[in-house]
C-alpha positions as CSV (number, residue, x, y, z in Angstrom):
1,X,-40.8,-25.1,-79.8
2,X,-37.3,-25.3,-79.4
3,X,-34.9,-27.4,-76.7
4,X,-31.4,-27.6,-75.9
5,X,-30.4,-31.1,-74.5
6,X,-26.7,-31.3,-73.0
7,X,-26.0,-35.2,-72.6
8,X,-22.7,-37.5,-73.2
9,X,-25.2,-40.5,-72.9
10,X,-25.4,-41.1,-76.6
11,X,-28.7,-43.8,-76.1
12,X,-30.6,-41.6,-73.9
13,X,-29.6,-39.1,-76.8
14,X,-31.0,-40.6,-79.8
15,X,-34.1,-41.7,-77.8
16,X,-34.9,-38.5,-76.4
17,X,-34.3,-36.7,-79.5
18,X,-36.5,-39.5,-81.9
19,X,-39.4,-38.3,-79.3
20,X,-39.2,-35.0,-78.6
21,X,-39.0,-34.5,-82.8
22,X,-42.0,-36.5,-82.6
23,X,-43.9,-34.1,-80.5
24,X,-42.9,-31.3,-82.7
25,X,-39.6,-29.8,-80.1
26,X,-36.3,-29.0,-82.2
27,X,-33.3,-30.5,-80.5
28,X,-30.1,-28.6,-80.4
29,X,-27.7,-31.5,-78.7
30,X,-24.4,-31.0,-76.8
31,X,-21.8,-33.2,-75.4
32,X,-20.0,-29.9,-74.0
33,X,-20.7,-27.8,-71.4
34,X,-18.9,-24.7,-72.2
35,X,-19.9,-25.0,-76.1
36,X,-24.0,-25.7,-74.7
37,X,-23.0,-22.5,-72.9
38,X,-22.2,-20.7,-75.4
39,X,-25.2,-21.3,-77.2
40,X,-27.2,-20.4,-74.1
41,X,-26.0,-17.2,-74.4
42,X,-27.2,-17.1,-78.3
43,X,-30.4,-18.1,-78.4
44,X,-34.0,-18.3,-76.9
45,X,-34.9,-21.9,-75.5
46,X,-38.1,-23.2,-74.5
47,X,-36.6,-26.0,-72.4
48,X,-33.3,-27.1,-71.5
49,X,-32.3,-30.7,-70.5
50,X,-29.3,-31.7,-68.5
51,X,-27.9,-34.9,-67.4
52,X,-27.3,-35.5,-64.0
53,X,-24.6,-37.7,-64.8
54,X,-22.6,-35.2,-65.8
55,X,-22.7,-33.0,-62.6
56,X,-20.1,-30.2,-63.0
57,X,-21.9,-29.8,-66.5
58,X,-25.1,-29.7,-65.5
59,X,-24.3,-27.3,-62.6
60,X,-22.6,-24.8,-65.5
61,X,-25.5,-24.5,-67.5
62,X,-28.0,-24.2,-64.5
63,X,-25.9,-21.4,-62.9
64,X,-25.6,-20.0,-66.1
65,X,-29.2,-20.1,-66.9
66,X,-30.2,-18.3,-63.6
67,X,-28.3,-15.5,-64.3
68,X,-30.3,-14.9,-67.1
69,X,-33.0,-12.5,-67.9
70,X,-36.5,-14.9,-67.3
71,X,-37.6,-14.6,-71.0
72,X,-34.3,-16.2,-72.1
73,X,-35.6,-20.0,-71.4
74,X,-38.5,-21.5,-69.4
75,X,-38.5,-25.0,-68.8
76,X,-35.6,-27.3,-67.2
77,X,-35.5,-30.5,-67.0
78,X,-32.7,-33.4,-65.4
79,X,-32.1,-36.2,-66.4
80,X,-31.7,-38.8,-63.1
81,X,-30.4,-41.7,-61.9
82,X,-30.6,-41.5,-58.7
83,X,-32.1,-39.2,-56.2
84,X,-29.0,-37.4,-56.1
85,X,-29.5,-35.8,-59.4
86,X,-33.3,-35.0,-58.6
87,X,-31.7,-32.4,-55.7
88,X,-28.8,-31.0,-58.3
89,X,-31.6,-30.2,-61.1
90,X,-34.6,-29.4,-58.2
91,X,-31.9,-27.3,-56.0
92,X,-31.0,-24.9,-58.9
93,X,-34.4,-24.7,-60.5
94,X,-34.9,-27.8,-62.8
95,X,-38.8,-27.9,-62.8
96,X,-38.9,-32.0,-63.8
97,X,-36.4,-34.9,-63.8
98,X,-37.1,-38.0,-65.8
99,X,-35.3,-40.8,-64.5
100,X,-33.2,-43.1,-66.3
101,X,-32.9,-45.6,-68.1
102,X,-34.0,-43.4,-71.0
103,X,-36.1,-45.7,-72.9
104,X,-39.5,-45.0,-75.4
105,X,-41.5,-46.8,-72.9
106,X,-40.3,-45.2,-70.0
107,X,-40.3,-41.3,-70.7
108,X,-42.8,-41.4,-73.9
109,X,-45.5,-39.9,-70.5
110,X,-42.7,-37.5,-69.3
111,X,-42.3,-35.9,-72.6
112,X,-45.8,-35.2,-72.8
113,X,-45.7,-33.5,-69.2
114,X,-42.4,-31.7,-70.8
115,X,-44.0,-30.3,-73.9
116,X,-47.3,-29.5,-72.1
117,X,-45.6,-27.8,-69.7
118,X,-43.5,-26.2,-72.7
119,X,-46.7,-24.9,-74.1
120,X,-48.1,-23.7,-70.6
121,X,-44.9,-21.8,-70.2
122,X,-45.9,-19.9,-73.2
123,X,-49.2,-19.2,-73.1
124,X,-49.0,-17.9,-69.4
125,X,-52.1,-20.4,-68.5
126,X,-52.7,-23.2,-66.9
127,X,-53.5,-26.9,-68.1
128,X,-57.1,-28.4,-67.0
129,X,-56.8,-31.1,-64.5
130,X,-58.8,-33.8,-65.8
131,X,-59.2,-35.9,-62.6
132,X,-58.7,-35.9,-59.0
133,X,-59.3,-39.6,-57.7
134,X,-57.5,-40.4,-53.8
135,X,-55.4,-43.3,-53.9
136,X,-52.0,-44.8,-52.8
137,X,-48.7,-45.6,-54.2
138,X,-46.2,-47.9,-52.4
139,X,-44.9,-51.3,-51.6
140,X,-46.2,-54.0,-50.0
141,X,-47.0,-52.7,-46.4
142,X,-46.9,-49.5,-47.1
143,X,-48.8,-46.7,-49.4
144,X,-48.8,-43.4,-49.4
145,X,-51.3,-41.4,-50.1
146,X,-51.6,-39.3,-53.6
147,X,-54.1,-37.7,-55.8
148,X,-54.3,-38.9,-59.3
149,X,-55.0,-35.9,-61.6
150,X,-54.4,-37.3,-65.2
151,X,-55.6,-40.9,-66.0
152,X,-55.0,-42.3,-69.6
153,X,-54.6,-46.9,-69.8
154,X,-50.6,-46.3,-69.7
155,X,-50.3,-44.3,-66.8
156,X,-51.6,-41.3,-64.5
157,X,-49.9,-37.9,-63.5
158,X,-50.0,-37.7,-59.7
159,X,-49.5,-35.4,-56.6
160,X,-48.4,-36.0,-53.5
161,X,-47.2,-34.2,-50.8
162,X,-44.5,-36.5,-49.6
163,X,-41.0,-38.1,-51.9
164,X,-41.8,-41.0,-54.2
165,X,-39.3,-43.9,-54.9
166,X,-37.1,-42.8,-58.0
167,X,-36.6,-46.7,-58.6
168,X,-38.4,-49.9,-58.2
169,X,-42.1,-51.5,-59.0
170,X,-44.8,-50.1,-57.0
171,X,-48.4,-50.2,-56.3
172,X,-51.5,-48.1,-57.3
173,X,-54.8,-48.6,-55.1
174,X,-57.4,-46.5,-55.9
175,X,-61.5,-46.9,-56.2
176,X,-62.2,-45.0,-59.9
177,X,-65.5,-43.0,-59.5
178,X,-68.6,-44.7,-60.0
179,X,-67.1,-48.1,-60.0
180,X,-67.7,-51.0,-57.2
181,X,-64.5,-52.8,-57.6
182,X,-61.1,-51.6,-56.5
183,X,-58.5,-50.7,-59.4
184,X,-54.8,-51.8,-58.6
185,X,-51.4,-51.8,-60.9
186,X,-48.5,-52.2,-60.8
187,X,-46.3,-48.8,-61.9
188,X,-43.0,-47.2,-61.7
189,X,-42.4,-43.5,-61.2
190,X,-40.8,-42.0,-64.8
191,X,-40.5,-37.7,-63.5
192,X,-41.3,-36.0,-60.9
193,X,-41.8,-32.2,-60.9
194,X,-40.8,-29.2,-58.5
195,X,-44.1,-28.8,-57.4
196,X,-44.6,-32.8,-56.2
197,X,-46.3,-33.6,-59.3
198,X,-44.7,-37.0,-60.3
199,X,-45.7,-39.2,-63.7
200,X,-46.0,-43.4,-63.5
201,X,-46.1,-45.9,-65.9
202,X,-48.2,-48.8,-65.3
203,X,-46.5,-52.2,-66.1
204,X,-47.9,-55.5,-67.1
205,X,-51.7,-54.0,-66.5
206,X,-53.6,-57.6,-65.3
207,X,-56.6,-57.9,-67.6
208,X,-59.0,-57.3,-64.9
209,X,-57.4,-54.0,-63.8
210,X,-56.7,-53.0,-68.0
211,X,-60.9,-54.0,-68.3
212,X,-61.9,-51.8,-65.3
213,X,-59.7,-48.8,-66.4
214,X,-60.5,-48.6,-70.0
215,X,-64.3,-49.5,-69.6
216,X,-63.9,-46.4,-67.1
217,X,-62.1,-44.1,-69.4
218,X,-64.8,-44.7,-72.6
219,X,-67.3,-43.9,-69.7
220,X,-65.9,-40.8,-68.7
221,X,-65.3,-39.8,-72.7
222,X,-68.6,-40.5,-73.3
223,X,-70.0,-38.4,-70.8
224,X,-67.1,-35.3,-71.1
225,X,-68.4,-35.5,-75.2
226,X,-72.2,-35.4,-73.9
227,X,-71.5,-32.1,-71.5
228,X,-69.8,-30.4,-74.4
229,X,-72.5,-30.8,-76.7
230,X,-75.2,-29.7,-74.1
231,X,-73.4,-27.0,-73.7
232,X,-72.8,-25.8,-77.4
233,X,-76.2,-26.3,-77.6
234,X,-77.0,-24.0,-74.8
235,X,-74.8,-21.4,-76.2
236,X,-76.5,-21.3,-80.1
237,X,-79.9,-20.8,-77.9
238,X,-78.8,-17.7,-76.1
């Protein structure tokens, strides 16, 4: 899979391009515009990334992208610092922003949802949702409601039908399946899709909260590994 990544932010740069090489995405990178425009108009791309800190460039290679034919590229993500860049990238048909800072902690779960979404892209198909536990996301006084559809013990992939907070520490309630006690962590929102998907990272996980959720997750392993068998077994019988 290949990406083209147009960014003057030479630390969000390196980071981005250590971890998308890591999950097997070439990176073509670009400090210009009009020469990232240029290769647009060269080559195939499975996604493209632009920084929203560099508006007028970001709007050239978006405008320029929708005037392609749809097989030309299929994935485009902005890069945000604020919620103003989410509406540039979302407005001309980004379909995720990560937020900055760019950091390995902080977008290591975006680029997963990036290169799974890469892959989806190309096979045409859609992902299995693993999960699809109620719960809500806010600040003190306030939560809003969302659905948690990917667990893993450094984050979740959510939806929710109303804006998330693009900055700032927030809190996850929910009650995990076939638990007793509630599970609650503190997380920050990393990207956010077009389609109200958004991605958190959980910070400082109390011990309690880390015991409930990973004694939860070998559970669930356990029992996904036990259905799969019964099943292959049910299939050699046939």
């Amino acid at each position: 899979m290949r990406s083209l990544l147009l960014s003057e932010d030479e630390s969000a740069v390196r980071v981005l391009t250590r971890l998308l090489r890591d999950l097997g995405i070439e990176v073509e990178h670009y400090s210009d515009s009009h020469a990232a425009v240029q290769r647009l108009d060269q080559g195939t791309f499975d996604a493209i990334i632009v920084d929203g800190d560099d508006p007028q460039g970001a709007a050239l290679v978006l405008q320029t992208m929708s005037a392609m034919p749809s097989g030309k590229t299929r994935l485009v993500v902005v890069l945000a610092r604020a919620q103003a860049g989410v509406q540039l990238g979302f407005v001309t048909g980004a379909h995720i922003a990560l937020y900055k800072p760019i950091s390995v902690e902080r977008v290591g779960l975006g680029l997963r949802a990036v290169r799974n979404l890469m892959a989806r892209e190309r096979r045409r198909s859609s992902e299995r949702i693993a999960v699809a536990i109620p719960a809500t996301l806010g600040r003190a006084g306030s939560g809003t409601p969302v659905v948690i559809v990917d667990l893993s013990d450094g984050g979740a992939a959510i939806r929710c039908e109303l804006p998330l907070p693009s900055s700032g520490l927030l809190t996850l309630h929910c009650l995990l399946p076939d638990t007793t006690g509630p599970f609650m962590a503190t997380a920050e929102v990393v990207w956010q899709d077009a389609q109200g998907q958004s991605g958190i990272r959980f910070v400082n996980l109390a011990s309690s909260s880390r015991q409930i959720l990973v004694e939860w997750l070998k559970a669930k392993a356990r029992t996904e590994k036990k259905a799969t068998s019964a099943k292959a077994a049910a299939s050699s019988r046939k």
